[in-house]
N, C-alpha and C positions, 0 to 999 in steps of 0.2 A: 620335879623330883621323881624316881622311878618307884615303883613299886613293887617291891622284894617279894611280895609274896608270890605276884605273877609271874617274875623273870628265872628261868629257872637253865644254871648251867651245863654246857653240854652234855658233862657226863650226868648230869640225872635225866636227861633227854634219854641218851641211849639206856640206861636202867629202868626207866618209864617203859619204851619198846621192847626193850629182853624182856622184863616181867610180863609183856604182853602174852609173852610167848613161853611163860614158863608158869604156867597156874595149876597145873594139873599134878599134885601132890607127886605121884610116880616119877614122874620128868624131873621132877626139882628133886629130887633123892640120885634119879640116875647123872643130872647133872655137879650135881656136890662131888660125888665122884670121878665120873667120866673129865671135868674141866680139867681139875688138876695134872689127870694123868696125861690130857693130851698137852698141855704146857709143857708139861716135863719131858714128852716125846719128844717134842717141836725142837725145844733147845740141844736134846740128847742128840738131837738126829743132826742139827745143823752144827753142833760143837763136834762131833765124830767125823767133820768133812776134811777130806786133808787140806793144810793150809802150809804154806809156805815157810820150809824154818828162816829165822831170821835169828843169825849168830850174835849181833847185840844182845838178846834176848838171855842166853846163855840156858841154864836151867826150866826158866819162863816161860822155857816157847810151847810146853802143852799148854799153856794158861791164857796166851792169845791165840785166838783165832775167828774161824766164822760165828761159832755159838756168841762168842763176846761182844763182835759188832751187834747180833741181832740182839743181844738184853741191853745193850746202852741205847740199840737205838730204840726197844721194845722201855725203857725206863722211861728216858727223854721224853715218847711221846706221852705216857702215862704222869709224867709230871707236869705236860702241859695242861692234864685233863682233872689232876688232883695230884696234890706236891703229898699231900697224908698218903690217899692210898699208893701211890709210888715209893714212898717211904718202905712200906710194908710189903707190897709187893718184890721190893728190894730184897729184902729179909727170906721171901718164899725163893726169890730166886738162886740165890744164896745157897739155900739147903737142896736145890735139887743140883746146883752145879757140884756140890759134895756127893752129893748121889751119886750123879753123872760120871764125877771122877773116882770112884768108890767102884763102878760100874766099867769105867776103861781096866782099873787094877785088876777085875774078874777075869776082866775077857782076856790080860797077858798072860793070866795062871791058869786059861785055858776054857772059860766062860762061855757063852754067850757072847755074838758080836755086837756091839753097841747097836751100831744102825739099824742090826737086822732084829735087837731086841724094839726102839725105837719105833718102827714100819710094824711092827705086830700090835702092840701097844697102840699108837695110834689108830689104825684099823678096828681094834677091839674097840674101843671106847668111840669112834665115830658110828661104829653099828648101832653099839649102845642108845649113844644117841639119837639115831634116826627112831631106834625104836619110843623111845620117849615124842619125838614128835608125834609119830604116827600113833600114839597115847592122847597128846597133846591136840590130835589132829587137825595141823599147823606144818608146813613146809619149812625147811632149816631155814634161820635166818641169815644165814650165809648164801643163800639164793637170793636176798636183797639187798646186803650190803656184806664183803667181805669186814669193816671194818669190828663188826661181835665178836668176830675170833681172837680179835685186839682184845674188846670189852670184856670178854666170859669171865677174866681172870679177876679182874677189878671187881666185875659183879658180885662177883662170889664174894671176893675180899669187903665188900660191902657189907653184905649181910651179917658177916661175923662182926666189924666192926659196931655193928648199928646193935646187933644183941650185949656188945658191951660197952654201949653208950660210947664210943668215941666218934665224934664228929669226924667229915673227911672233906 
């Protein structure tokens, strides 16, 4: 029989190693922050890519595109690693693709470009970040595994869960 307390699943591996890296009170405030927003860059930037109309589609066709592959296949993998927190992180993705499209309506009334609000944003909030490491002083963990850029977002979605007791 194995022993539960020892075995422990992937994603608390990788939330074992981010927390390694995120102890320094400062960092964990600039991260609460900064995560979200580069999520929502990530998607903004890659939903604003032009994609191919497809006349079946009719009305639909802003609503498929590149952003959409990347959150089914950004869910999928998230449910392989926790079906809760993917649940939820469902939910955050959700409100930023409202954003997002909240956000194309701007830029036809004369806005701000998506991509080129996206590319700022993300920029901003990676500076941010580094400076938290360099707090931290600890090299990104994205110079060891691309795969935290995946985790940030769960991680985070973690902590809020675990402060209101729901398992994940």
């Amino acid at each position: 029989m194995k022993n539960q307390q020892t075995e422990k699943r992937p994603i608390d591996i990788y939330f074992d190693k981010y927390n390694e890296y995120h102890t320094n009170p400062a960092n964990r405030i600039i991260n609460y922050i900064c995560i979200p927003v580069i999520t929502f860059s990530i998607i903004g930037f890659v939903w604003s890519l032009p994609f191919p109309y497809l006349k079946f589609l009719g009305s639909y066709n802003g609503f498929l595109n590149w952003g959409s592959f990347l959150i089914a296949f950004g869910v999928y993998y998230y449910q392989r690693l926790s079906p809760i927190l993917s649940y939820f992180m469902l939910l955050v993705i959700f409100a930023f693709v409202y954003g997002i499209v909240q956000l194309e309506v701007w830029q036809k009334a004369g806005g701000m470009v998506l991509p080129q609000l996206c590319i700022v944003l993300f920029v901003a909030a990676n500076l941010l970040q580094l400076i938290g490491y360099k707090l931290e002083g600890k090299k990104p963990m994205l110079f060891f595994d691309f795969k935290f850029l995946l985790i940030s977002p769960l991680w985070l979605l973690s902590l809020i869960l675990k402060r209101v007791n729901i398992k994940y």
